[in-house]
Every structure is written in C-alpha cells, then in structure tokens.
C-alpha angles and dihedrals in degrees: 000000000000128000118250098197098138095053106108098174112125120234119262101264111258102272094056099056091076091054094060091076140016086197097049132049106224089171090063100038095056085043095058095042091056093043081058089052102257126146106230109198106171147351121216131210113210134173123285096244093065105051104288098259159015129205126197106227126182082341087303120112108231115181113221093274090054094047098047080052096057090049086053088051098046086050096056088053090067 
C-alpha cells in the first residue's frame, strides 16, 4: 500500500462511479467505506491488465483486493 499524497486528480463526481464497471459496484464500495468512516478520495480506473482498479482510501492506494480487505476488517470490528 503506497501513499498517493502528490495526486491531485478529483474524483469522478458520483453518477459517473457506477459507470467504471458492469462486474463491480463502485457505487457501493465507496459507500461502505464511508459508512465505516473512510475518506475516499478517488477512484482510479486502470487497465485490465493490471487489476481493474485503485481507490484512494484515508490518503493510502488500495487495489480492488486491499480495499475489499479493509471492508472485511472493518466488518469484524462491529
């Protein structure tokens, strides 16, 4: 997990989120992780090839796997 403090890119305004992917629910993903008190900055697009996508989360990158984790652990806390 690498920092991402020099991006200065804005997230894609709400409406657009559910468009990145017809497989995953971005819309729910960012919405969970700010019910569980997370900033969510940004969420990142990247080629297929190289896991579908990032999400900067509390200033940290998380690929798709990491992020679905920290939901998990967030989860377990309850």
């Amino acid at each position: 997990m690498a920092s991402n403090a020099s991006c200065k890119k804005q997230m894609p305004m709400k409406s657009n989120w559910g468009k990145l992917s017809g497989m995953v629910d971005i819309d729910l993903i960012v919405q969970s992780l700010r019910q569980h008190g997370h900033r969510v900055e940004q969420v990142i697009s990247v080629p297929d090839n190289a896991g579908g996508y990032e999400f900067i989360v509390d200033g940290i990158t998380l690929n798709l796997e990491e992020t679905r984790q920290l939901l998990e652990e967030d989860e377990a806390k309850k």
